[in-house]
Phi, psi and omega in degrees: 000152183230173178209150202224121167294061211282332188192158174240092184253116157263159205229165184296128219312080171199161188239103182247121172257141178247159172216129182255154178226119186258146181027056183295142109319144186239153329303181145229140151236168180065044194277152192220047189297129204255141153201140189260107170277136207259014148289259198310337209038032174298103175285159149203106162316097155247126197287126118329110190249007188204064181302105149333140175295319168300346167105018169230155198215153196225135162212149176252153184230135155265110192307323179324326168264011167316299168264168180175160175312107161223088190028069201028049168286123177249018172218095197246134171279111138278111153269151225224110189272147169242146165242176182184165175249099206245143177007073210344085148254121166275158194227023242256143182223153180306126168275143157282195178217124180260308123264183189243092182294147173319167177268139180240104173286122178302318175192176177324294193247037178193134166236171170259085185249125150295120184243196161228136182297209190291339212245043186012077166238140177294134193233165167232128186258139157226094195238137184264190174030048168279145194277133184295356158319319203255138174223134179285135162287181174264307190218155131209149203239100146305114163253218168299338196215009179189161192238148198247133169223121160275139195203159149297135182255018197225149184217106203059053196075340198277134218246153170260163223224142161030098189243184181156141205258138196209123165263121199239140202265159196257339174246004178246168155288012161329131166225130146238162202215147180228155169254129176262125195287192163278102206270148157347314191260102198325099166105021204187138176245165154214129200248154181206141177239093200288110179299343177287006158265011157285122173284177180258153201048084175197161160240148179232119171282170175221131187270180140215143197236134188202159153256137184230130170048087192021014156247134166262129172268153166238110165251153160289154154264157203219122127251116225279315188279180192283190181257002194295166198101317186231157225251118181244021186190149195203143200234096172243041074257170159354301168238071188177107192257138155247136180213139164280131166239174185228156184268205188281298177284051174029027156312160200264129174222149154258078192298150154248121165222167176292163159321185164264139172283181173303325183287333183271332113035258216282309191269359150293335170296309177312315205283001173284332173281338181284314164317301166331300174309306185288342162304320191258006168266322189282329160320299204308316188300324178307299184293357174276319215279359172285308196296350193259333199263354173285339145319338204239353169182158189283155170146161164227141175308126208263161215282147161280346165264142191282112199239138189236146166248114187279086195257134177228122193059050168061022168090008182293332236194164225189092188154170187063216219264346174283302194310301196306327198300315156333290177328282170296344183271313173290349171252329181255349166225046161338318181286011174263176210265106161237163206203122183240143188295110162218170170286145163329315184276027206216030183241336146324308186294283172343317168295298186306323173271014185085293275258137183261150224189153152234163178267113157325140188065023183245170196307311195270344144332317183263004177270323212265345148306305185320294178285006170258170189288325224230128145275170139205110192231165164223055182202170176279155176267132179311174200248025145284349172303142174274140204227091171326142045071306181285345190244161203249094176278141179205119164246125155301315186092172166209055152147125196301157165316109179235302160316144176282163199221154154105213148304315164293014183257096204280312167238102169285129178237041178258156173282138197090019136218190205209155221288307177311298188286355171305291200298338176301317189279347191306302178298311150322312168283320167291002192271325198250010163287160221223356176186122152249149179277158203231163201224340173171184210255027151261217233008301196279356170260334184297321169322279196321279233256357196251347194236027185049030217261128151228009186272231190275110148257121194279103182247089167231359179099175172291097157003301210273352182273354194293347193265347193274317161321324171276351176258171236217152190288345156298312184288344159331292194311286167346301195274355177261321176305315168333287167307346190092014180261131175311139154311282211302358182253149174285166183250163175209123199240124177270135160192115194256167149274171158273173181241145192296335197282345191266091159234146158282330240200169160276125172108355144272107160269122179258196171176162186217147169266123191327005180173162202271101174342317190260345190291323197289329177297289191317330177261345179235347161206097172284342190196022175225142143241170187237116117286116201257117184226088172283154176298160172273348165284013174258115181314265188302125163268175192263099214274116172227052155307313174279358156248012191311337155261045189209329190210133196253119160254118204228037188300325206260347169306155250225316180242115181247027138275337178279342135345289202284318190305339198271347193266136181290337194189122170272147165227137184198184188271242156228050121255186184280346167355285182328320191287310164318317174297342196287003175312302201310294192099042156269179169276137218201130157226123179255148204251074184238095197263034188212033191281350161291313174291312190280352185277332179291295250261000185246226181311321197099175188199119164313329196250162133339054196316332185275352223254319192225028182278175190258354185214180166315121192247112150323116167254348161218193189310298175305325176308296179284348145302310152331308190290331189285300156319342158270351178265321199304267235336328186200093204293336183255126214247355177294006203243324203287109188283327184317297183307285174305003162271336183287307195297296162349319193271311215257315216253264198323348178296331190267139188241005168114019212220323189338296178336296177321303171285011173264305206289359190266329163307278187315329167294341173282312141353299177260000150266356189264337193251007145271000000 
């Protein structure tokens, strides 16, 4: 049996820890998670009082008893045991660590983290007698014209208040004050600083000032970690160098100095030539000693820089869960190497966004996999790709389960395989990911048995729902001019899946749509549109000429969170779409006007279809103009318990941070192997 440290919550003082149990016996009793400080050797016993039908179990701790007077220890490691009683036997195993959560503060002068030792065992930190002077950041960045410092903006739950970032030259009287905004991202500020306010030749320290709990504060910023990663130096004119540093105790510093003149420059070439020489020396031994290793095994040497390749659908798309992952890795480590897999046709986007890309299937497409440390993908790669010893796979996935997946797929009717090489090859690719992301814990079980999986799963939700959480009805407003949606009408967004059985071909799908276009005009739109959001494996389009003003076909866009935000209301099937739009708390009808065949004679279903879907299930044409006039009528779903016994079940795990918690996984990641 194995036990797994699957999540880290903080709560108002308290800490709720989860656990998964892998291969159970059956019964267990007296289950007991122990944890042991590996200073002090100091116990604490907490009783299991409740077990999921999934094998999964929660318990809160208050960290206050976490610590105590042990000759001024201000740092206590817990390793963390589950014991138990199996056909009376006592038992006690080791807990494991499925990821490394951000730090949660606790109070002024303590915080709480889940780590992992060397041997991925689970520890829980604890650290105290933090100076009330100091507050740690997440990140900070130079770009061209400001410098960005990222933080929690919350401390035991509590939000800081009148918050504002403040520079003091460390050797003048300098003062300056800035406003710290809200990031994109739930539970996190970003502060931005105009470098054209750094006098010149000066060092600035940086402060930040706020209220908590009726005190107003002044801390230093602090970053406990290095800087790789993030961009420290910016050249904003000519006779002006800006570089970010850190002090001995690892305050935040902005340095200003002039440029280098010409002479000096000019007096940097010998020691450029010398460098030189030994740079083409230390080549040669490098390119001898790749020649010596490749004698000795097939293989390419990985990047000297921590290079991650990011892939979505097999390179059709720039998007989901890589992307949103992408983002934030691109805003808070700019200095690492990243790159995206993509098809020719996805290079035009590419270009317009900065995003640096190789083309699939190409010499350097298989070099440039080959050397990097990192996937980050959310479909599978085929499976002659080789897969390095050295790189690190993190799969996302793209959608919880509703359809069976895998091994549960008792007849693959799709074309170019047969049900035996699916589950072989299914397995086989799953084997070789090193972390899957998981969206909740029917997801971590279905994974586990469906794809033959035991390796890390990061259940921290989809990277790609941090936007639905996060956004705010001004960005709403913003993406429907963006699309080209009328302000003042409501939206209704179709998105069906595809059927394994409508293929002409291998790699040709069809569909026709399922009800009638002019019936759905004459009755919504006067003050309604149709969004058309087809699956991509469907081949033919969809001639809606004759409706343009009425109905947006937006199958080829690229991010359909920006989808779900503008639509007042989804109508879809079996695909998984739903378990994401149910964030919104809008309203979802569902349309399954072929649901006894697909449900017999295809895939199947993990859920109740009738039973535990979150909305109204239409059976025919008429049903779904009705289901559709009762949801605009009434948009919001929070009130509704069925829909909220569902969001609950499916949804709370994600708290708008999922990006954040992948990349602090991969940085860990890229500190441990440095």
């Amino acid at each position: 049996m194995r036990v797994i440290l699957s999540d880290l919550r903080q709560l108002k003082q308290e800490q709720e820890l989860e656990f998964e149990l892998i291969d159970v016996p059956s019964p267990l009793e007296k289950l007991t998670v122990n944890f042991l400080e590996k200073s002090s050797l100091a116990s604490i016993n907490i009783p299991v009082t409740k077990m999921d039908q999934d094998n999964i179990f929660r318990i809160k701790i208050n960290p206050i008893k976490f610590e105590f007077e042990n000759n001024g220890q201000s740092e206590f490691n817990w390793q963390i045991y589950l014991s138990f009683t199996n056909s009376d036997n006592d038992y006690m195993i080791q807990v494991e660590s499925e990821y490394l959560s951000d730090r949660h503060q606790t109070s002024l002068e303590s915080y709480i983290q889940a780590s992992a030792d060397s041997a991925e065992m689970a520890v829980l930190n604890l650290h105290t007698h933090q100076s009330k002077m100091a507050f740690t950041a997440s990140a900070a960045n130079l770009s061209e014209d400001q410098l960005q410092i990222t933080g929690h903006r919350l401390i035991d739950g509590i939000p800081l208040e009148n918050m504002k970032m403040i520079l003091r030259g460390k050797d003048t009287t300098s003062h300056m004050e800035y406003p710290i905004e809200k990031s994109g991202l739930k539970g996190l500020f970003i502060a931005r600083i105009p470098l054209k306010d750094i006098p010149s030749d000066s060092i600035q320290e940086i402060y930040i000032q706020f209220n908590y709990d009726g005190q107003l504060l002044e801390q230093r910023i602090m970053l406990a970690k290095t800087l790789a990663g993030q961009n420290i130096q910016a050249q904003l004119t000519k006779e002006q160098v800006l570089m970010l540093d850190k002090s001995l105790d690892n305050g935040l510093l902005i340095k200003s100095f002039p440029a280098p003149t010409f002479s000096e420059k000019l007096a940097t070439i010998p020691e450029k030539a010398a460098n030189g020489a030994q740079t083409g020396r230390d080549l040669m031994e490098k390119v001898n000693l790749v020649r010596l290793r490749r004698l000795f095994k097939r293989g390419h040497r990985p990047f000297d820089q921590s290079t991650i390749i990011f892939e979505s659908f097999g390179g059709r798309q720039v998007s989901d869960s890589p992307y949103a992952i992408y983002k934030l890795f691109k805003e808070l480590y700019p200095g690492f190497n990243f790159i995206w897999s993509i098809d020719r046709s996805q290079k035009a986007f590419c270009k317009e966004n900065g995003i640096a890309y190789i083309i699939r299937r190409t010499a350097k497409w298989v070099r440039t996999l080959e050397k990097a440390q990192y996937w980050i993908s959310n479909a599978r790669f085929p499976s002659w790709v080789r897969k390095p010893n050295y790189l690190t796979y993190i799969q996302t996935w793209h959608g919880t389960p509703l359809k069976k997946l895998g091994l549960d797929i008792e007849n693959v009717s799709m074309p170019g395989t047969t049900t035996a090489k699916y589950h072989v090859n299914f397995v086989k690719e799953a084997n070789r990911w090193d972390a899957l992301v998981s969206p909740n814990d029917y997801s971590t079980r279905i994974f586990r048995s469906a794809f033959g999986y035991n390796n890390q799963i990061l259940k921290v939700g989809y990277p790609r729902n941090d936007e639905l959480i996060n956004s705010s009805k001004d960005d709403v407003r913003e993406l429907k001019i963006k699309l080209g949606i009328p302000l003042d009408k409501k939206v209704v967004m179709y998105a069906p899946t595809y059927r394994d059985n409508q293929f002409a071909a291998k790699g040709k799908y069809t569909f026709e749509l399922p009800f009638s276009l002019s019936d759905f005009k004459k009755k919504f739109g006067e003050d309604t549109v149709l969004i058309l959001r087809m699956h991509y494996l469907i081949s033919n389009a969809l001639d809606i000429s004759d409706y343009q003003d009425f109905v947006y076909d937006y199958s080829s866009y690229p991010n359909i969170s920006d989808l779900y935000l503008v639509s007042d209301m989804l109508i879809t099937d079996y695909s998984s779409v739903f378990f994401d739009y149910a964030y919104l708390k809008r309203p979802i009808l569902f349309y399954p006007y072929d649901y006894h065949l697909y449900k017999d004679e295809l895939r199947g279903f993990y859920l109740d279809y009738e039973r535990e879907l979150p909305g109204q299930i239409a059976q025919n044409e008429s049903e779904l103009l009705d289901g559709i006039q009762a949801g605009l009528a009434n948009s919001d779903m929070a009130e509704n318990k069925k829909f909220m016994k569902f969001y609950k079940r499916f949804c709370a795990i994600n708290d708008g941070l999922s990006s954040l918690k992948v990349v602090n996984y991969v940085v860990h990641q890229i500190e441990k192997n440095s």
